[in-house]
N, C-alpha and C positions, 0 to 999 in steps of 0.2 A: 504494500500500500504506500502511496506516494505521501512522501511530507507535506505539508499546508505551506501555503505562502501567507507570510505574517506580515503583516501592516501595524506600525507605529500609528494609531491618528491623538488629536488634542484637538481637532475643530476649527485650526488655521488651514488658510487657502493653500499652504505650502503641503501640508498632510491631505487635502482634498487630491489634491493633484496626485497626490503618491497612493491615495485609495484609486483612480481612475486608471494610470499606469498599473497597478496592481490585478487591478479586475481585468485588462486586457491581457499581462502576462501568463496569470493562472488561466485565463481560456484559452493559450496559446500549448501550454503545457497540458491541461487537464487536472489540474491542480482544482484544491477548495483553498478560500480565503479566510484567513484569520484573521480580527480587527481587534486589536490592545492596545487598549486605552489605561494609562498609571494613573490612578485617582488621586496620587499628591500633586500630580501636576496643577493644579487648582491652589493650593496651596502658597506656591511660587507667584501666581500673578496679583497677589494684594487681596482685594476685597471679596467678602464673603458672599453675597445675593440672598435673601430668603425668596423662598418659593411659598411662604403659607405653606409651611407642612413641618412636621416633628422632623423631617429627615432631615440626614445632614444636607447641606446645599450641593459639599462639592460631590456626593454620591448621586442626587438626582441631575447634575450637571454632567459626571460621568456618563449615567444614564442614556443622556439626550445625545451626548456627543455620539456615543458607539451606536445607536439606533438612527440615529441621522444620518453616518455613514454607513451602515449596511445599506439603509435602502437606496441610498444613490450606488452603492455596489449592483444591486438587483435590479435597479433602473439602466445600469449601463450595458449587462449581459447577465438577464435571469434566470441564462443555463450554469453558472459560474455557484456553483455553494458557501454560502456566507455563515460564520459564527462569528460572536463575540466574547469579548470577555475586556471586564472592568479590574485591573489587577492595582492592590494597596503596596503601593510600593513607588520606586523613583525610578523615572522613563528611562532611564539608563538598565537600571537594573532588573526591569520588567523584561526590556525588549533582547537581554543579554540571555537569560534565562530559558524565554522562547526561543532562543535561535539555538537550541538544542534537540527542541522537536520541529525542523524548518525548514523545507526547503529555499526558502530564504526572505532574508528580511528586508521589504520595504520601508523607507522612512523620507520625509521631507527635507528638500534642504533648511528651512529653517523653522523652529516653532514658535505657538503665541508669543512665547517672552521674547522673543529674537530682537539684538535691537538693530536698526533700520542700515546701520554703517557694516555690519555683518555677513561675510561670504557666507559664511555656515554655519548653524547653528550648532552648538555644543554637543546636542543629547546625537546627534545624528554622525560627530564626530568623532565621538568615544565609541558609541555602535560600531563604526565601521572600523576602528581601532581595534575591538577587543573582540567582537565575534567568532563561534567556532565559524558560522555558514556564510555562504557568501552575503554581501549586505550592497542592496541598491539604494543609491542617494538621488533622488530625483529632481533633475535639474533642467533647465534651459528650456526653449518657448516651445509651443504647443504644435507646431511641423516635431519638434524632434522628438517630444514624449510620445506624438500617437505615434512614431514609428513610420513614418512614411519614406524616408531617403533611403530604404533598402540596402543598409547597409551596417551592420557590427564592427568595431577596430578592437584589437588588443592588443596590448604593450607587452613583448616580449623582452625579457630580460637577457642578462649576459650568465646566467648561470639557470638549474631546473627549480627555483623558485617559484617560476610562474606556471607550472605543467596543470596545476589544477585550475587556473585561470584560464588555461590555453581550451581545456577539455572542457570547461562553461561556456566561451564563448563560443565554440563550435556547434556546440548544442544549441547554445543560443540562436544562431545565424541558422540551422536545420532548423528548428520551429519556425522563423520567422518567414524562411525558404528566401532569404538573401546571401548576401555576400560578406565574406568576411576578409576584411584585413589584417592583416598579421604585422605589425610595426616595429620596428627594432633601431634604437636611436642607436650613433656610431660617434664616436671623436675621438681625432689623432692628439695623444697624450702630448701635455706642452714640453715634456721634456724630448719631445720625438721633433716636435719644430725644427726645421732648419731654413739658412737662408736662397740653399740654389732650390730654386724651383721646380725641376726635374725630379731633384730627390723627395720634395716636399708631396710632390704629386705622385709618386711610387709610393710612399709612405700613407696616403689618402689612402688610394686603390685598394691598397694592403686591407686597412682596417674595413673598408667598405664590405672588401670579400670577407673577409671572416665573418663581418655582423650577418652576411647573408647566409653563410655556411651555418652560423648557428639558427637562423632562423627558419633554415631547413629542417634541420635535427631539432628544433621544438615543435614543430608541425610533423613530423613525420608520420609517429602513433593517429594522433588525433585526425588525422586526411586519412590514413587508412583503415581506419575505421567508418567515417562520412566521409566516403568516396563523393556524395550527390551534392555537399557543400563548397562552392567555387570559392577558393582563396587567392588572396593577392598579397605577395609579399613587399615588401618595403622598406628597402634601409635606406635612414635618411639621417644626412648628419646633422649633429648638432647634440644637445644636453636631455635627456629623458623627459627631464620635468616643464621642459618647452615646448620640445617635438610635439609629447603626447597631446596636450590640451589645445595645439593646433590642428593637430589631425581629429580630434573631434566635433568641429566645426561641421563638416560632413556626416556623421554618424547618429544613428538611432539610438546606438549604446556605446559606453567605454570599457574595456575588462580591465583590470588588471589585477595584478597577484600584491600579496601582503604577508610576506613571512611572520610566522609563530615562533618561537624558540620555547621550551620547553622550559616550566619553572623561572619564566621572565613575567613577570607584572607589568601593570599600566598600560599608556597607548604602546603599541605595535605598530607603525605606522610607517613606510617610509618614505621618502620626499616627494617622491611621482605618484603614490596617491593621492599623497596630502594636498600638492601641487591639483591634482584633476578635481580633487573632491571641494576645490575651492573656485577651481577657475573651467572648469570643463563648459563647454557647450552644451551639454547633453546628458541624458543618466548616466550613471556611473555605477559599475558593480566591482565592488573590490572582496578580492577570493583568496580566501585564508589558506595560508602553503604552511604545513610543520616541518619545520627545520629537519 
C-alpha cells in the first residue's frame, strides 16, 4: 500500500497553493492526501478570537482550517482521497513526525506568521532540512505549479549523494510523461587557472568531460530502468548554487538531493538546496540521501 502525501496547511495562501499542487500530485501518482494542521500554530500569531463557544478558539480555528482545505482538495479532483488530522504540537515537529509514514511532504513557501521581506518561511525550512522523505517547497507562479512547461530538472552532484534524488525525479518526469533534465554544474579549480589560453581551454574541456562522464554514471540505473523517460543531459559551467536556480526558470519541478549523516543533528542542509529552496522559480523537492 502506497504512503499518503502529506500536506502542511495553516490557512495562508502560500499552504493553499501547496494543498492544490498537492491534490494534482497525488492524482498523478495514485496516492491519498493527508492534510496537518499543528494546533499551536494559532498560538504564535497573537490574538485569541472567541467563537461563542466553551471550546478552545484555537481548536475550533484548527477545525475550520483542515475542513476548509479538504474541501477545496475534493473540489479540485474528487477522485483524489482526503483525511485530516489536527495535530497538538509545533508545525515543525508535527510535519517531521508525519514524514515517516509519507510519501512525501508538501509545505508552502511561507506561513501566516511569514514576514513580508522573507524568501522562506522557517517551519518549511527546517522540514526540508531534517526530513526522513522527500519534502516539496512550493514555489513560483501559477504556469509552473500547474505543471505545464513539461519539463523536470535535477541537480546532479559530483559524488552518489544524489542517487535517491536522481530515482524521484525520474519517477517524477514518468508520471508526468515529460522530460527530464539531468544538470551537472562544472568549474575549473582556481588553482588550475593559467595564463596561455590554449592550456586554459584544455583545462575547460577537461573538467566539462568528466562533469558529463559522471552525469552518465548517475543516470545510468535510473534510464535503464525508465527506458520510456526522454532525458537531457547538461553540463554547464559555473557554481551549483547559481547554475541550479537558473535552470529552473524553465521547469515544473526542481530535484535535488540533501545528505543525512548519521547521528548529526539540526539542519542538514546544503548550499544548493538552500540556494533553490530560497530563490528557485518553481517547486522544489529536496531528497534525503544517508551518508
Amino acid at each position: 500500500m502506497e504512503l499518503p502525501l502529506v500536506v502542511g496547511v495553516d490557512g495562508s495562501d502560500s499552504s493553499l497553493q501547496a494543498v492544490d499542487w498537492a491534490v494534482d500530485e497525488a492524482a498523478r501518482h495514485g496516492l491519498s492526501l493527508r492534510l496537518v494542521h499543528a494546533s499551536r500554530w494559532e498560538r504564535y500569531e497573537g490574538g485569541r478570537p472567541s467563537f461563542g463557544t466553551d471550546r478552545p478558539a484555537e481548536e475550533v480555528m484548527a477545525e475550520h482550517i483542515v475542513a476548509s482545505c479538504a474541501e477545496r482538495a475534493r473540489l479540485r479532483n474528487p477522485e483524489v482521497k482526503v483525511s485530516t488530522d489536527v495535530l497538538p504540537d509545533d508545525a515543525v515537529s508535527a510535519l517531521l513526525h508525519a514524514g515517516h509514514e509519507a510519501f512525501a511532504l508538501v509545505t508552502g513557501s511561507r506561513g501566516r506568521g511569514g514576514l513580508a521581506g522573507m524568501l522562506l518561511g522557517s517551519v518549511s525550512l527546517a522540514v526540508a532540512a531534517r526530513a526522513v522523505c522527500p519534502v516539496i517547497v512550493v514555489r513560483g507562479g501559477e504556469q509552473k505549479r500547474q505543471g505545464s512547461l513539461g519539463r523536470v530538472v535535477v541537480g546532479v552532484g559530483d559524488s552518489d549523494e544524489g542517487s535517491a534524488a536522481v530515482r524521484f525525479a525520474v519517477r517524477e518526469a514518468e508520471v508526468r510523461g515529460c522530460t527530464l533534465a539531468a544538470v551537472q554544474a562544472w568549474r575549473v579549480p582556481a588553482h588550475e587557472h593559467v595564463d596561455h589560453p590554449l592550456i586554459a581551454d584544455d583545462a575547460a574541456q577537461a573538467h566539462e568531460e568528466r562533469a558529463a562522464t559522471r552525469l552518465t554514471e548517475a543516470l545510468r540505473e535510473a534510464v535503464r530502468d525508465h527506458p520510456e523517460v526522454e532525458v537531457q543531459r547538461r553540463a554547464v559551467e559555473g557554481p551549483a548554487h547559481k547554475v541550479l536556480p537558473e535552470a529552473s526558470a524553465d521547469a515544473d519541478l526542481m530535484v535535488v538531493g540533501a545528505l543525512r549523516r548519521h547521528g548529526h543533528f539540526g539542519l542538514q542542509l546544503g548550499r544548493v538546496a538552500h540556494a533553490l529552496l530560497h530563490h528557485s522559480d518553481c517547486p522544489v523537492a529536496v531528497v534525503p540521501q544517508r551518508a
